[in-house]
N, C-alpha and C positions, 0 to 999 in steps of 0.2 A: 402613593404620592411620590413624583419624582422630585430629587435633592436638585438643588441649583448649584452652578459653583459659587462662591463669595465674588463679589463685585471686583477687589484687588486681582485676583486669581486670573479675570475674563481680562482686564487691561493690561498687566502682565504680559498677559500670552498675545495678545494682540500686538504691543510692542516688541516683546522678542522675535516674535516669527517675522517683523518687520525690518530688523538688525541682520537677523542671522540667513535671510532669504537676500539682504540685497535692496532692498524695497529702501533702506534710511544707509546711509553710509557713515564710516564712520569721522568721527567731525561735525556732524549733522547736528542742528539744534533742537531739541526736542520743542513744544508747545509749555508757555508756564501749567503750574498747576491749577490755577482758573481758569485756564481752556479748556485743558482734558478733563475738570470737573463739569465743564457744560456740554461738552463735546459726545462724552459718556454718561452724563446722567446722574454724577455720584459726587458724593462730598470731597473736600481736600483732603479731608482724612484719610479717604479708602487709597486717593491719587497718591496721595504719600507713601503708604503701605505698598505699592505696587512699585512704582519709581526706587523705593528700600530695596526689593529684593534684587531688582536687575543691579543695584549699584552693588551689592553683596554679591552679586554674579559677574562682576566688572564687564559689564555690556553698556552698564554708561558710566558717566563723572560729571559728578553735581558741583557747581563752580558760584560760590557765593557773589550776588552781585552782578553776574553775568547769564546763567541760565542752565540748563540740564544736556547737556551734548552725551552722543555715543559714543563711546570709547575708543582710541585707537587702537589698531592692529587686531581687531576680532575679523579672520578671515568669515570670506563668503562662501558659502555653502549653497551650490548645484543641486537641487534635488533631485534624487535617485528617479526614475521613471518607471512606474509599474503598469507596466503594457498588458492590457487585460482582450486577449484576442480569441475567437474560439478556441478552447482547452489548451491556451498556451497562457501564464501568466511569464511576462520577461523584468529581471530588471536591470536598469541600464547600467551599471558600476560593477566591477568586480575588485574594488579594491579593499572592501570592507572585509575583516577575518572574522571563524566562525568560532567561538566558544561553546564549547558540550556540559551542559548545567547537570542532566539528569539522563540516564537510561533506568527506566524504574516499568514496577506495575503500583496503579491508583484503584482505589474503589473509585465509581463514575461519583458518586456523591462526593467525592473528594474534591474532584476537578472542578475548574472555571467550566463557568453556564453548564452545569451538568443536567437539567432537562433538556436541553436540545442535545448534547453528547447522549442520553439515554432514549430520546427518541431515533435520533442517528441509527443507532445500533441497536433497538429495541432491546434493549437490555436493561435490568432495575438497577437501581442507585448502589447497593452491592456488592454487584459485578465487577469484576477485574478487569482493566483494560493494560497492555502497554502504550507506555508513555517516554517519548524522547521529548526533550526539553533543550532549548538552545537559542543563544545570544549574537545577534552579530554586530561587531563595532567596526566604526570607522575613526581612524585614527586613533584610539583607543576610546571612544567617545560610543556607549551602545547605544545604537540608532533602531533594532529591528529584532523584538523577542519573538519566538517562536514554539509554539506549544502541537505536536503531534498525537494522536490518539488511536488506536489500531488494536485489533486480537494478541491476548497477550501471550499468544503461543507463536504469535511472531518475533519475541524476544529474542529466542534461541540463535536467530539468525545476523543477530546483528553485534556488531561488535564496534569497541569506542573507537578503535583505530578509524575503522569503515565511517563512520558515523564525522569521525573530523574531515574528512576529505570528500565525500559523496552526499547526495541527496537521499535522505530517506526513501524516497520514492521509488529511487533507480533502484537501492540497492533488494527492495520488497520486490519490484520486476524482474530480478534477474535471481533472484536466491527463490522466489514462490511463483515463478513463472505466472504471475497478474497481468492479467488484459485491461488495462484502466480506463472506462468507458466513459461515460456522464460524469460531468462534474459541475460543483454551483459554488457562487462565490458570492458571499454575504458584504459589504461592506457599509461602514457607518464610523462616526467619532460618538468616542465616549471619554469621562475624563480619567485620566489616572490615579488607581485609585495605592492605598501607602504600599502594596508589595509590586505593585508595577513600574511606579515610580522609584522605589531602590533597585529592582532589577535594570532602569534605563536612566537612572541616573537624571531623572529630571522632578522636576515641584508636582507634589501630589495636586491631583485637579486640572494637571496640566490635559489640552488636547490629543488623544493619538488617535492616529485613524486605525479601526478595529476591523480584520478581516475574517472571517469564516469559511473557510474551504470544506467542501463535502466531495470528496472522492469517491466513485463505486465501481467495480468490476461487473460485467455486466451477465454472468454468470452468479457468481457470489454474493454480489447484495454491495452492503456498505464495506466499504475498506479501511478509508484515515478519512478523518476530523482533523483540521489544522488551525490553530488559533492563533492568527496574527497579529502584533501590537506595534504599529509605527511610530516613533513620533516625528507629528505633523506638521513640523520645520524643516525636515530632512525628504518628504516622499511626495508623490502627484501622484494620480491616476491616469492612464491613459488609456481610453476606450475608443477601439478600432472597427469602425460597420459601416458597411457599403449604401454611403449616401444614395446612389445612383436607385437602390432596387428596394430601398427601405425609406421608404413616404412616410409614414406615420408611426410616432414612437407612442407610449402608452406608459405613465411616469405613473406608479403606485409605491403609496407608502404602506409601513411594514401594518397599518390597522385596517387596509380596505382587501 
């Protein structure tokens, strides 16, 4: 049985994605709380709960008598653009820095969704992989965790220095001489759950949009798994395919 998030949680994040993208400016009056209770479906109660935490976030200010406004001076945030074009994913910003959490080896039972990491790499739940782990912020604000997964005899070759200034990728290219062939890219929103939410510094529950990368060499098999966690006030998608020669799309979800 899938978990839902709490009712406060879903109008939360509706609101703040609406402050922090631009969408409500600040000054802006919010709705009383017997609108957004009929608006969304849910009691004053939960609306209170919800309207709490952004004011404990100072994203608004509640004004007795007069009504719930967004706060002043909460800059507006551009969302990063993740260009998903054949085997090039791009993103649009480089102002964000990258912090190096972990160079480590995991048993695959260890790691996040490790049946599809152990179907990846046909490998059982206590096998060893290496693992780079790593944070990227924007203005000291983590917008973008990142989780790699790869042969852990690929360790040997990497080093932290390397690893703060290069892409994993490059640097497996050019030390393992890797032809990087096929690649598939999973994406979907899930909510954040308590270690994701301290690693990006936002409310457990919160939206991010979740990516899955599957790399392969097309000699060698599988390469890296790469587990992407945005959250979903800061990032778009952008998908690029030639209207002209592509008539008919064919939209399946993940049960058909």
């Amino acid at each position: 049985m899938k978990k839902t998030m709490p009712a406060y949680v879903l109008l939360e994040s509706v609101v703040r994605n609406k402050i922090v993208t631009g969408q409500l400016f600040p000054g802006d009056r919010l709705p009383n709380e017997e609108v957004l209770a009929k608006e969304f479906n849910m009691s004053r109660i939960t609306v209170r709960k919800a309207l709490a935490n952004l004011e404990s976030d100072k994203l608004i200010v509640r004004r007795p008598a007069r009504g719930t406004f967004v706060a002043p001076g909460i800059p507006q945030n551009d969302k990063f653009s993740v260009e998903c074009t054949p085997g090039v994913i791009v993103f649009d910003k480089a102002e964000y820095k990258s912090k190096l959490l972990a160079v480590e080896t995991r048993k695959i039972r260890d790691t996040r969704f490790p049946r599809a990491i152990a179907t990846f790499f046909n490998k059982g739940p206590n096998d060893l992989l290496g693992a780079v782990r790593r944070v990227r912020l924007l203005d000291g604000v983590p917008v973008y965790y990142l989780e790699h997964f790869f042969a852990a005899d690929f360790l040997k070759h990497l080093s932290r220095r390397e690893l703060q200034r290069e892409y994993l990728v490059g640097i497996l290219k050019r030390k393992e001489n890797l032809h990087f062939g096929t690649s598939q890219m999973c994406i979907e929103s899930i909510p954040a759950d308590p270690d994701l939410a301290g690693i990006l510094e936002t409310q457990i529950f919160s939206p991010l949009m979740y990516g899955q990368l599957f790399i392969r060499d097309p000699l060698r098999g599988p390469l890296v798994l790469a587990n992407a966690f945005m959250r979903s006030e800061y990032f778009k998608i952008i998908l690029e395919f030639d209207a002209e020669n592509s008539l008919t799309a064919v939209w399946k979800t993940s049960g058909e």
